[in-house]
N, C-alpha and C positions, 0 to 999 in steps of 0.2 A: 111337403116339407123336404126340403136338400140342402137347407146348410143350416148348421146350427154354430154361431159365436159365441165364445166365451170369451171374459175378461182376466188377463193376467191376475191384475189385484184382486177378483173376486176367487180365481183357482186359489189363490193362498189363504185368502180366508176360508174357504172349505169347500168350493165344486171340484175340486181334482181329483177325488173320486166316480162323482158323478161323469165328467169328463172320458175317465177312464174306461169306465163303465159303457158308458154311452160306445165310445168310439170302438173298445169291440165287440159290443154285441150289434149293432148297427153300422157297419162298415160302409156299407154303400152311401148313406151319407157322408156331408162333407162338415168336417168338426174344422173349426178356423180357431187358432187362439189370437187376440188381439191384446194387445200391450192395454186399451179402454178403450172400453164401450160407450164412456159419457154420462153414466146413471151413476155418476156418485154418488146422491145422496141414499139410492140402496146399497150401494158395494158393499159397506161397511155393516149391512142391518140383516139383509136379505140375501139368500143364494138365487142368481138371474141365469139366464140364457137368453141372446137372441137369436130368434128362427125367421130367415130371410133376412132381410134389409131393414124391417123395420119393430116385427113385433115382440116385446119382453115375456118372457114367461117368468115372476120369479115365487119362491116359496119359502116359508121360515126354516127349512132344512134343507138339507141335502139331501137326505130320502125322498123326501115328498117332490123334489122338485124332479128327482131321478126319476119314481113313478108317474107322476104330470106328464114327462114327455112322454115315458113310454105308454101313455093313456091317447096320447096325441099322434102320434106314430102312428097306433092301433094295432 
């Protein structure tokens, strides 16, 4: 894993901490914010990441998706 996206409109509904989180305790990766991702129809339901170009990770919190990665990471 070396880069992980996030979505504007999903940071406001609630990964911006995860974000946070992420980017410094994992510096060495690369945290990209992008304006959309294109998964509408989770933006609004679910907290997402994409890792790479194409895969979604997402989870019905913010915690959980914060631990998912760092599960992922290793």
């Amino acid at each position: 894993m070396k880069k992980i996206k996030y979505c504007c409109k999903n940071l406001k509904f609630g990964t911006k901490p995860v974000y946070k989180a992420m980017k410094s305790k994992f510096p060495e990766l690369k945290h990209k914010k992008k304006s959309c991702l294109g998964n509408c129809k989770m933006c609004g339901k679910e907290y997402f990441v994409q890792i790479g170009d194409s895969k979604v990770v997402c989870e019905p919190s913010a915690e959980k998706l914060y631990k998912r990665l760092r599960e992922l990471i290793g």
